[in-house]
C-alpha positions as CSV (number, residue, x, y, z in Angstrom):
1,X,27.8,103.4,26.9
2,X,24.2,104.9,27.0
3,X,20.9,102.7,26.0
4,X,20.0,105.9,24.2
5,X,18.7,106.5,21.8
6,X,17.0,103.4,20.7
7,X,13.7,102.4,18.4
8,X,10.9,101.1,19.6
9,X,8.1,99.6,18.2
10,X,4.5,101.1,19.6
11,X,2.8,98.0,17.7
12,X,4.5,95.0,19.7
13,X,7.5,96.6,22.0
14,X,9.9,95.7,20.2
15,X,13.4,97.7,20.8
16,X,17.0,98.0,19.7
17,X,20.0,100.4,19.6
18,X,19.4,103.6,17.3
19,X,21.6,102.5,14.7
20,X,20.2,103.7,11.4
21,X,16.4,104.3,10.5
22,X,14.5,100.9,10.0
23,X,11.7,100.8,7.3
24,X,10.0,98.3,9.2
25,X,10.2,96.8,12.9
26,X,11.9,93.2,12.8
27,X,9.3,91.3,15.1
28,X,5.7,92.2,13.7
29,X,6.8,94.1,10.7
30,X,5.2,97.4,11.4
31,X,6.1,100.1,9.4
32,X,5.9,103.2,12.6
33,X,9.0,103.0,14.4
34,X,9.5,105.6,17.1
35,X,12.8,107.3,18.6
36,X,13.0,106.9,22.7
37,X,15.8,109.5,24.2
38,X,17.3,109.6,27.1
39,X,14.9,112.4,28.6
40,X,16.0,112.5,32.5
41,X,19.3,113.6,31.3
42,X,18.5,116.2,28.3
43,X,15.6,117.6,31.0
44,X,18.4,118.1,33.3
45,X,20.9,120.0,30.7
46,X,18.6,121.5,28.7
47,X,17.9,124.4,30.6
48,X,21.4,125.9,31.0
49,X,22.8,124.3,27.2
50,X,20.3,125.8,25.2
51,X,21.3,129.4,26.9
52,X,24.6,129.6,24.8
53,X,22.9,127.8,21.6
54,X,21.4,129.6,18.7
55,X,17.6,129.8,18.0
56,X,16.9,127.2,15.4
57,X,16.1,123.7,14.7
58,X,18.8,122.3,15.6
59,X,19.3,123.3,19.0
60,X,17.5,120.7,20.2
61,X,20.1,118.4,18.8
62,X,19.8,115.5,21.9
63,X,16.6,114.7,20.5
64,X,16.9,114.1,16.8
65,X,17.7,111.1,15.0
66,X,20.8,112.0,13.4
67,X,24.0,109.7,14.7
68,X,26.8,112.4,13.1
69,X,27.1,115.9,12.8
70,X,29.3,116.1,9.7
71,X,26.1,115.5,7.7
72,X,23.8,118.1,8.9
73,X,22.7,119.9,5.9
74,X,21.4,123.2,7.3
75,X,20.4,126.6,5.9
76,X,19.0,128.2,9.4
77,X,15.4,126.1,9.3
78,X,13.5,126.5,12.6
79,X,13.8,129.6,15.2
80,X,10.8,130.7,13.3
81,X,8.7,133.9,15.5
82,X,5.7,133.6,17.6
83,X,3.4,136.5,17.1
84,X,0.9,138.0,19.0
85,X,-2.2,138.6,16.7
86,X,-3.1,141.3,19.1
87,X,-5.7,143.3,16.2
88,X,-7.0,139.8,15.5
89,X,-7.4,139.3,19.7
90,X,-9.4,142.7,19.9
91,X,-11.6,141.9,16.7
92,X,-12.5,138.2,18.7
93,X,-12.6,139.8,22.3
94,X,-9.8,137.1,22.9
95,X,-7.1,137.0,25.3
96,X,-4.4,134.9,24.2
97,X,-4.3,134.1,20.2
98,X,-0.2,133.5,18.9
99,X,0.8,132.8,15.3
100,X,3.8,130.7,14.4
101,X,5.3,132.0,11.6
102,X,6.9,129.3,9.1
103,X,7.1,131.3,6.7
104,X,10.0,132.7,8.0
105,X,12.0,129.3,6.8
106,X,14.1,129.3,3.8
107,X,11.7,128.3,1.3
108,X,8.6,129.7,3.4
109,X,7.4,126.2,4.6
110,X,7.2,124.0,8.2
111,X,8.6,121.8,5.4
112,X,11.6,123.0,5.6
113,X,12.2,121.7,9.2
114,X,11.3,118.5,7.6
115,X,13.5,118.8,4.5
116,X,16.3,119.1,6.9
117,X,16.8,116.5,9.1
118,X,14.8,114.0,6.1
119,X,17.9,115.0,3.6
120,X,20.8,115.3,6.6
121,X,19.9,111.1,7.4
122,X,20.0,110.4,3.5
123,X,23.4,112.1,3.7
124,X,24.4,110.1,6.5
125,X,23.0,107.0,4.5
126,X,24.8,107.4,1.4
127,X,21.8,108.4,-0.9
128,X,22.6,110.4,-3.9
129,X,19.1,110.2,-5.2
130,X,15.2,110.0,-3.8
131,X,11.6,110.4,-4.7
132,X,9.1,112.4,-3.1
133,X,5.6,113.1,-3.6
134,X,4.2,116.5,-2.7
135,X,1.3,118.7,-3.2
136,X,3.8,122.0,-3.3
137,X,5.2,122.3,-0.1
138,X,7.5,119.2,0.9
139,X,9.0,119.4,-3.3
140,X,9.9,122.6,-2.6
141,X,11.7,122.4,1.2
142,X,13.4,118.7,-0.5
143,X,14.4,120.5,-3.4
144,X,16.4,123.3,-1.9
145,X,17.4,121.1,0.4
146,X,18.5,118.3,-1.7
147,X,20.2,120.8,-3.5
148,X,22.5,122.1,-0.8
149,X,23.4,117.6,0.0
150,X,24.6,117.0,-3.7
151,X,21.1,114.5,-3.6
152,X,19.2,114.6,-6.7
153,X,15.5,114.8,-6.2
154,X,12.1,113.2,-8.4
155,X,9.1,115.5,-7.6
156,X,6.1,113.9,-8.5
157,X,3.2,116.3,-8.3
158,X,-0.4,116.1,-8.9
159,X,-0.8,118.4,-12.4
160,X,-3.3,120.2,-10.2
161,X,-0.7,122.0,-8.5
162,X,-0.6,125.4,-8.6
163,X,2.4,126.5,-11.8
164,X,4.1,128.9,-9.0
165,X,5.3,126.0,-6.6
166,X,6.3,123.4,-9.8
167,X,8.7,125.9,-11.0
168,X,9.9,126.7,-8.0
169,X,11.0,123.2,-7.6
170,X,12.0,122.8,-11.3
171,X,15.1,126.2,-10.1
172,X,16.2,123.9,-7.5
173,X,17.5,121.3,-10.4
174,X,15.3,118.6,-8.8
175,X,13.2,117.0,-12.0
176,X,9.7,117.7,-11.4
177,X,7.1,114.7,-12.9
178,X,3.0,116.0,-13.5
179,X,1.3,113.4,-12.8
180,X,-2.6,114.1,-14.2
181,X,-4.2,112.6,-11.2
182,X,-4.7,112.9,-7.7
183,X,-2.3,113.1,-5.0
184,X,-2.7,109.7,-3.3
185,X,-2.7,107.9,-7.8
186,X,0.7,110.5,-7.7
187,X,2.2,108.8,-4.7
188,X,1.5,105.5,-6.2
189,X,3.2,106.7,-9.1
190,X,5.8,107.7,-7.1
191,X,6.6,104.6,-4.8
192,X,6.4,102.3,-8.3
193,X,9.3,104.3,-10.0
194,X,11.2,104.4,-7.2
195,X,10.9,100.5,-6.7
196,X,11.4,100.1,-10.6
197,X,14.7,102.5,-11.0
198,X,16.2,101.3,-7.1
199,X,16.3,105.0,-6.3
200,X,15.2,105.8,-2.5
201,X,11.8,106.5,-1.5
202,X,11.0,109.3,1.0
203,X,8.2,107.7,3.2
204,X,6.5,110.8,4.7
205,X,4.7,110.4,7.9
206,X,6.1,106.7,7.7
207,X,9.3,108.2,8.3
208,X,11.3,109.0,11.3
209,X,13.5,111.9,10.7
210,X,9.7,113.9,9.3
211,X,8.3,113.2,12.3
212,X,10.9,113.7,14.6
213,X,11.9,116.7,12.6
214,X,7.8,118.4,13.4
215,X,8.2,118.0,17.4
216,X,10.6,120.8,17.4
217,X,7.8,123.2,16.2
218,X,6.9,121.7,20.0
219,X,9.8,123.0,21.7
220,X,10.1,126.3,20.4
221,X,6.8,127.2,21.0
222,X,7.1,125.9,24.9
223,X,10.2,128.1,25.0
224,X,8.6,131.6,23.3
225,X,5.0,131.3,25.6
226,X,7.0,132.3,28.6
227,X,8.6,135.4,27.2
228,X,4.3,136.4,26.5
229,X,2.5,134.9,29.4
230,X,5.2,135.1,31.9
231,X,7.1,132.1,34.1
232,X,4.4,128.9,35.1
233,X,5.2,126.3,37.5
234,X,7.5,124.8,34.9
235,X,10.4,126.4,33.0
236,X,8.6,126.3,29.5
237,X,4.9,126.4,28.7
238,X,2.1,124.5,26.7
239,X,-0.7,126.3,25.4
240,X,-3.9,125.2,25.7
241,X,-4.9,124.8,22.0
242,X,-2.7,124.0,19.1
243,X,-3.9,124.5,15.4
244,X,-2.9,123.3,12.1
245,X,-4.7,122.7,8.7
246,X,-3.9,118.9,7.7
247,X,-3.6,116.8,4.8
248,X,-1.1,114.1,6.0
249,X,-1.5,115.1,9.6
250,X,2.0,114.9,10.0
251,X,2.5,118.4,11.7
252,X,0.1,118.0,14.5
253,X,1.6,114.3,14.7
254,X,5.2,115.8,15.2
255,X,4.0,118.2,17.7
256,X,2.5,116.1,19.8
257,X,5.1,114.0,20.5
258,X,7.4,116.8,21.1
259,X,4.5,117.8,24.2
260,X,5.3,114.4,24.8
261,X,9.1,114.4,25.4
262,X,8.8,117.8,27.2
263,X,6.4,116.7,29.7
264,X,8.8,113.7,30.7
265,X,11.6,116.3,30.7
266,X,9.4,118.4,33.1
267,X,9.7,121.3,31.4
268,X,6.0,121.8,30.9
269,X,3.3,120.5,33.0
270,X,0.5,119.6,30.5
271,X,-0.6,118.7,26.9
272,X,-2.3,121.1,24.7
273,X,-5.6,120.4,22.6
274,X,-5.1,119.6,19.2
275,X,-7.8,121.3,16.7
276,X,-6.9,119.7,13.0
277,X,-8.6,121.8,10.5
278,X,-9.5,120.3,6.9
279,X,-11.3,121.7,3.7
280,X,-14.9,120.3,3.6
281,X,-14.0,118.9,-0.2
282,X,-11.3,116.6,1.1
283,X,-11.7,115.6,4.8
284,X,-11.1,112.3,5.7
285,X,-10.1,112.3,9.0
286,X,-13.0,114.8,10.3
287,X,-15.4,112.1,8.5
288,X,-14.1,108.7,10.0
289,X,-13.9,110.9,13.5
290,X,-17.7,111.6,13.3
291,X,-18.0,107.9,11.9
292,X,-16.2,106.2,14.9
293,X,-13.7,104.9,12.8
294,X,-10.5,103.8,14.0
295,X,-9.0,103.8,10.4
296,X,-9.7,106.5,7.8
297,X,-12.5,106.2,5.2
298,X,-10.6,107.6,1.9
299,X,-12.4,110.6,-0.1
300,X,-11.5,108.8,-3.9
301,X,-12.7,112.3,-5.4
302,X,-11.2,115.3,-3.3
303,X,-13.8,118.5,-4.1
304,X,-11.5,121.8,-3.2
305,X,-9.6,124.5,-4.7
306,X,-7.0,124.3,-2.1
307,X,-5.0,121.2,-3.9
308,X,-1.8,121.5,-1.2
309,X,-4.4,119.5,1.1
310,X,-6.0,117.5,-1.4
311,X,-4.8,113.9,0.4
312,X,-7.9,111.7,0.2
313,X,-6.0,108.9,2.4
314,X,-4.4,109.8,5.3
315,X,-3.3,106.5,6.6
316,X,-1.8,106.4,9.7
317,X,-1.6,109.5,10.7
318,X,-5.4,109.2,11.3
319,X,-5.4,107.0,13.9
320,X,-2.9,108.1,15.7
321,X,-4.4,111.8,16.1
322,X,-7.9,110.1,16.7
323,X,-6.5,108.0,19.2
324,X,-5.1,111.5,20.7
325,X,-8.2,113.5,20.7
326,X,-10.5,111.4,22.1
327,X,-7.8,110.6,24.7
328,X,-6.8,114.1,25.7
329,X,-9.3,116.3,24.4
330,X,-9.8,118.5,21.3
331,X,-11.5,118.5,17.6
332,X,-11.4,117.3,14.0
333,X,-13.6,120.3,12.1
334,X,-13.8,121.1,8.4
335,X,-13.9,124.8,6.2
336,X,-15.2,125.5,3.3
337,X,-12.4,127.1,0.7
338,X,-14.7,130.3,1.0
339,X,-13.9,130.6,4.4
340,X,-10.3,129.6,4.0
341,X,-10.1,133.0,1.7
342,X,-12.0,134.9,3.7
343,X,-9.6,133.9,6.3
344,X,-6.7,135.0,4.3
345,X,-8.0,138.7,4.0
346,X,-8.5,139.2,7.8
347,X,-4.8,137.7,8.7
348,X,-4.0,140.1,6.1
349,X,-5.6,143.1,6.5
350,X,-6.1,142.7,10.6
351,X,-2.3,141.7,11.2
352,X,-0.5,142.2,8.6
353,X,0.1,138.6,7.8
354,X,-0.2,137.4,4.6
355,X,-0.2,133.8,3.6
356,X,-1.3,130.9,1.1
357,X,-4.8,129.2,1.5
358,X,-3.6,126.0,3.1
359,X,-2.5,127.8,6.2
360,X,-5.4,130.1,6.0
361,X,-7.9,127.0,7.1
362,X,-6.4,126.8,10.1
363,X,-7.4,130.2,11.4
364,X,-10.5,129.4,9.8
365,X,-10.9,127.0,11.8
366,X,-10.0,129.1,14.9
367,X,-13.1,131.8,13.9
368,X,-15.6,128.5,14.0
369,X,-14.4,126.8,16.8
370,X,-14.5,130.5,19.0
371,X,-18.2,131.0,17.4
372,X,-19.2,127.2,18.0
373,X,-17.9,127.1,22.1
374,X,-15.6,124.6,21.6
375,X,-12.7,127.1,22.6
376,X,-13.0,129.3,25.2
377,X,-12.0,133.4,24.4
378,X,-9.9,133.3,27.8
379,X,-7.5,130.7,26.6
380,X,-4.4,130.5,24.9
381,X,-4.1,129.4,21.3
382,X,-1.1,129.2,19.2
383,X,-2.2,128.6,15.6
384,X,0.2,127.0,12.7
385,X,1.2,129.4,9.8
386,X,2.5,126.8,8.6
387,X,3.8,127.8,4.4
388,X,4.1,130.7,2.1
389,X,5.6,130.2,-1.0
390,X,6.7,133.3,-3.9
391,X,5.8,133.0,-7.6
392,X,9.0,131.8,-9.8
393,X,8.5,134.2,-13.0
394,X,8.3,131.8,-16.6
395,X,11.1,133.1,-18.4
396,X,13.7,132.1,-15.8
397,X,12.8,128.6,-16.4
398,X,11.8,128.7,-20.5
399,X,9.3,125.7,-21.5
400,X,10.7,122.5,-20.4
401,X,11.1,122.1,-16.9
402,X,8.7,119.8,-16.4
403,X,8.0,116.4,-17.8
404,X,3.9,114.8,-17.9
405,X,2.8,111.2,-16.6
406,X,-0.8,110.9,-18.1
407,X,-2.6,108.4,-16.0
408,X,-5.9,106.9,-17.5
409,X,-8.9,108.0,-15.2
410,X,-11.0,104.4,-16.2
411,X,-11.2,102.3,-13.3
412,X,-10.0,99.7,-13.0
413,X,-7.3,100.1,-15.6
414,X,-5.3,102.7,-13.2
415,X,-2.5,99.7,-11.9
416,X,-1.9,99.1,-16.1
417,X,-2.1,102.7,-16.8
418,X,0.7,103.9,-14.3
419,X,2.8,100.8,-15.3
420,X,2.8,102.2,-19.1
421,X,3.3,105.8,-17.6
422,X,6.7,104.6,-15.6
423,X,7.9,102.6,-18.6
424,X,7.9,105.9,-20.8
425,X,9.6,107.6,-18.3
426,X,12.4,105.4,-17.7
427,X,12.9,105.4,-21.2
428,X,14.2,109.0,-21.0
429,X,16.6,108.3,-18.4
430,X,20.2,108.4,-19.0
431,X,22.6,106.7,-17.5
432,X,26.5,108.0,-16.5
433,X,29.1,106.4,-14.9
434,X,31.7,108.6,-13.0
435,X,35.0,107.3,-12.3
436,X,36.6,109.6,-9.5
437,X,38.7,108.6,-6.0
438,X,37.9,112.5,-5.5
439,X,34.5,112.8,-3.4
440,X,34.2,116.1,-4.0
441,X,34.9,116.5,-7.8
442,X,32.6,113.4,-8.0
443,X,29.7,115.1,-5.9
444,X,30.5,118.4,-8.2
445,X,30.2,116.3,-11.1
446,X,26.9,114.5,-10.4
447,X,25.9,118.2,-9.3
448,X,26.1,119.8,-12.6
449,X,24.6,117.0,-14.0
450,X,21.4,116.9,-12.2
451,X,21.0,120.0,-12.5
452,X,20.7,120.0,-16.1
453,X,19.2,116.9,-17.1
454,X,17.5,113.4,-16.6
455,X,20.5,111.3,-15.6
456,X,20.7,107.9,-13.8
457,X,24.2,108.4,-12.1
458,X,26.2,105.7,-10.9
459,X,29.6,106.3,-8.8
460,X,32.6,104.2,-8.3
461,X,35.9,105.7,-6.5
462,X,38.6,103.3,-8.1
463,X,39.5,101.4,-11.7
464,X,38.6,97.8,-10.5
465,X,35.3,98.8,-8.6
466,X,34.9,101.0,-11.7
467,X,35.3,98.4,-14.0
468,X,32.8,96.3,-12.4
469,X,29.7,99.1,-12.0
470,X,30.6,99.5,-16.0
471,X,29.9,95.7,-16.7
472,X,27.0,95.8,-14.7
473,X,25.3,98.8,-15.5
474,X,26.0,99.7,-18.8
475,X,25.8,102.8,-19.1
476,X,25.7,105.5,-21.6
477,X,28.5,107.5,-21.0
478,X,31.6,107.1,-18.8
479,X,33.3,110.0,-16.7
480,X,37.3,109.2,-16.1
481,X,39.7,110.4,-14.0
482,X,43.2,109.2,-14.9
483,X,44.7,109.3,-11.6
484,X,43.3,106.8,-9.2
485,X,44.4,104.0,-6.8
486,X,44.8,100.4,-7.8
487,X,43.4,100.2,-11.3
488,X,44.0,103.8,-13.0
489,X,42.4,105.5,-15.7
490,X,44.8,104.4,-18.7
491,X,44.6,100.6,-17.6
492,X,40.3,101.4,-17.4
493,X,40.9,102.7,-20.9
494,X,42.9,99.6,-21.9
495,X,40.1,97.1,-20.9
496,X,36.9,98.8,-21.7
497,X,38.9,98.7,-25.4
498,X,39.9,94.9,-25.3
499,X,35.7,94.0,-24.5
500,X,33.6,94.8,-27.9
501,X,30.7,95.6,-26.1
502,X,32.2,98.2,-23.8
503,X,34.7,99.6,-26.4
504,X,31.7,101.5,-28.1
505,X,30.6,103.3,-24.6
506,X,32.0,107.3,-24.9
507,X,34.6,108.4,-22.3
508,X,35.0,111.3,-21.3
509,X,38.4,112.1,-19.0
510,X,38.8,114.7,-16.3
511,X,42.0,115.3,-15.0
512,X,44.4,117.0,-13.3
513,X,47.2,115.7,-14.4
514,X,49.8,117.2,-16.4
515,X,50.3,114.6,-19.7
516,X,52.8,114.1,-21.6
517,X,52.8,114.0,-25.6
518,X,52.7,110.0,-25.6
519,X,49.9,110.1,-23.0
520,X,48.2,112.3,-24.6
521,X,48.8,110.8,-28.0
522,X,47.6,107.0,-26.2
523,X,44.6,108.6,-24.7
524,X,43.0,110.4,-28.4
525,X,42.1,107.2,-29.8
526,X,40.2,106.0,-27.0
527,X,38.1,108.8,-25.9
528,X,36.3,111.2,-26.8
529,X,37.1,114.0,-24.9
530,X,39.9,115.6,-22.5
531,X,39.4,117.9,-20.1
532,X,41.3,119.2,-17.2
533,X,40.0,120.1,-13.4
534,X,39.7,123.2,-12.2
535,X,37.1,125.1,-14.5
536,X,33.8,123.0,-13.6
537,X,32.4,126.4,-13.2
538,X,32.8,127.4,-16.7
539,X,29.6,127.3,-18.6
540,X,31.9,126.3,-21.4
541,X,32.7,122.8,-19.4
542,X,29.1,122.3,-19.0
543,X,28.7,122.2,-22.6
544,X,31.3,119.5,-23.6
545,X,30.2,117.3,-21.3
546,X,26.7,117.7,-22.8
547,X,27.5,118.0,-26.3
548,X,29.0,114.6,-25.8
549,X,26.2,112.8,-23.8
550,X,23.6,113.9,-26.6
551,X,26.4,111.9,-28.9
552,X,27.6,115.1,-30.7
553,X,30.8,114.4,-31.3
554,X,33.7,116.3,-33.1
């Protein structure tokens, strides 16, 4: 059996088999744990296996973290164009200037590569419900994406957030969270009520399948330069300069390593220059750069209209790309949000591309760095459209789709202030129990139910375990099916009635069963409703089970 994949710690060495993902490396506790492949072998089939292999993300399967197939949750992410801007090229006098178009993904995002592989390992892991924090992008990509896994999803977004991107992620069915403060107080919010409710915690650049997910940007862009420039003295092809506006830095952190892995494949023969663009209001990294810093100097109060890359503290993404750039070459450089627009028109109005102002810096950046020398007009650039969202119109979504987390903007009573925050939050979480040896009429079940509401949902696939998870949990409202191994539903029904303080919890039974009149008779004065499989798409269904959850009862 292969060594391959395994995890490795860059901090002390440490390895081990690729199991599952780690949140933290067993020796030294470090909490960035790479992926190591077995690159002389995928270099070697590479070339001729992706031939017969469509053009997406997932083609480069060999090299992401992802241990079974069967959970792939995939709606056609990646395999996203590379453009020539060839009016933009003659406006510059530039040779060699390619666009790589995310917006082309499902939701309009490089998140969605991201959303992808992040919500296929949760699969694999057995979540049914996470937290993310996100300035736009990421809650929209995890939403639809969360979506198609059965995985209900917590957004928590800065308030500052444009209306357009919260409801898009509010018609997903995830349940979106304001939170009036910045983005680095929202992801504090964020981590705390995941810790408090036990629900898991997306860790963004901190996380494996993200970053793995961004180095296949990498690959396909090694693959499309050929089909322009022609064959080099490797199969695929670097550029010279790669481009991205950051906020996390995780794309340009992704990409890199995926230059990484093809280089040890021998499929290109070089690195590219990284240029990360930032807005002048919030630019961390390109101050600490200037500074010498190894770590990032936080910006506590982020000065820019552009709010999707509003992230004062970058962590460790920082450091890493430092490290990178003064290693190998290439530029940290800020834009104003005026030049950002400007930007936008000329992409717009040169090449026909239109896009959101976060992507717009990064050609931005491009214009200075030409006009400044630091890249030359004869080289070639491939520059990060990297998200385009569309406006979700107000009446589809009526006027509460979002609740508000006011956190108090006194220092230093921020810690107490998104404690009380959290505790009036949980307090409008419900909790449901659903007792079904179905997996699929379960996952249905929990589906409908997210969709619609604030629900803590807990799941148990037989009348003993069931019976247990009710003792422990408590909760709110139960979910039956009659027909399961072991315990069943009637002897479930029998005990919650002999135990005073479960007797008073509603049930609800869904069945397929066929009852008789004494069954049916022995099940009235224990429940409080009956309903039968097969219509969960009637509206109708929907109802009932709410009616009964907001205790209106008949």
């Amino acid at each position: 059996m292969s060594e391959f994949p395994k995890l490795r710690c860059p901090a002390c060495g440490y390895t081990e088999p690729f199991q599952r993902p780690l949140l933290q490396c067993p020796r030294c506790g470090g909490d960035w744990l790479d992926v190591v492949y077995d690159y002389e072998t995928v270099g070697r089939q590479w070339p001729e296996a992706l031939r017969e292999r469509p053009f997406d993300m997932w083609r480069y399967r060999e090299l992401l973290p992802l241990r079974d197939d069967a959970h792939r949750i995939t709606m056609g992410e990646g395999g996203t164009p590379l453009l020539r801007a060839v009016n933009l090229e003659m406006m510059l006098g530039c040779a060699h200037i390619f666009v790589k178009d995310e917006r082309q993904g499902p939701t309009g995002s490089f998140k969605d590569r991201q959303a992808s592989l992040a919500l296929s390992v949760m699969k694999e892991m057995g979540v049914t419900e996470a937290v993310v924090a996100s300035t736009g992008n990421v809650a929209i990509s995890y939403s639809a994406y969360s979506a198609r896994a059965g995985i209900k999803l917590w957004a928590f977004l800065t308030s500052l957030v444009p209306p357009e991107k919260m409801r898009e992620v509010a018609l997903y069915g995830s349940e979106v969270v304001k939170v009036t403060a910045t983005y680095d107080q929202t992801k504090q919010v964020a981590a705390e009520f995941a810790r408090r409710q036990g629900i898991h915690l997306d860790r963004g650049i901190r996380s494996i399948a993200a970053r793995e997910s961004m180095k296949t940007v990498a690959f396909e862009i090694a693959e499309q330069l050929p089909v322009f420039l022609g064959p080099g003295p490797t199969p695929w092809r670097a550029p010279d300069w790669y481009i991205q506006a950051v906020s996390g830095g995780l794309g340009p952190v992704g990409v890199w390593k995926g230059y990484e892995e093809l280089v040890k494949m021998g499929l290109v023969d070089r690195m590219p220059r990284l240029a990360c663009i930032q807005a002048e209001g919030c630019a961390p990294m390109v101050h600490s750069f200037q500074k010498g810093l190894e770590e990032a100097e936080p910006v506590l109060h982020p000065r820019t209209r552009i709010i999707t890359v509003a992230t004062g503290s970058p962590g460790p993404a920082y450091t890493f790309l430092a490290r990178v750039i003064r290693e190998y070459g290439g530029v940290f450089t800020a834009v104003s949000d005026e030049e950002a627009f400007r930007a936008m028109h000329v992409m717009a109005k040169l090449d026909g591309i239109s896009m959101e102002p976060a992507a717009a810096m990064a050609f931005a950046g491009l214009f200075k760095l030409l006009s400044e020398g630091v890249i030359r007009r004869d080289e070639v650039v491939v520059v990060n459209c990297s998200g385009h969202t569309f406006p979700v119109e107000k009446h589809l979504l009526g006027e509460t789709w979002a609740r508000t987390v006011e956190v108090p903007t006194e220092a230093p009573a921020v810690e107490d202030g998104l404690l009380s925050s959290l505790e009036q939050l949980d307090r409008s979480v419900r909790r449901i129990a659903i007792l079904e040896d179905d997996p699929g009429a379960s996952r249905l079940l929990r589906r409908i139910l997210q969709a619609r509401g604030d629900y803590q949902i807990f799941e148990a696939h037989d009348g003993r375990s069931g019976l247990e998870l009710i003792r422990r949990e408590r909760p709110d409202v139960i979910l039956l099916d009659l027909m399961m191994p072991e315990v069943d539903g009637f002897q479930v029904l029998e005990v919650l009635k002999e135990d005073e303080e479960l007797a008073q919890i509603p049930v609800i039974v869904i069945t397929a069963k066929e009852l008789t009149p004494g069954e049916r008779a022995r099940l009235n004065s224990q429940i409080q409703r009956l309903l039968q499989k097969g219509d969960f798409s009637d509206e109708d269904l929907l109802h009932e089970i709410l009616d009964v959850l907001e205790g209106k009862t008949k």
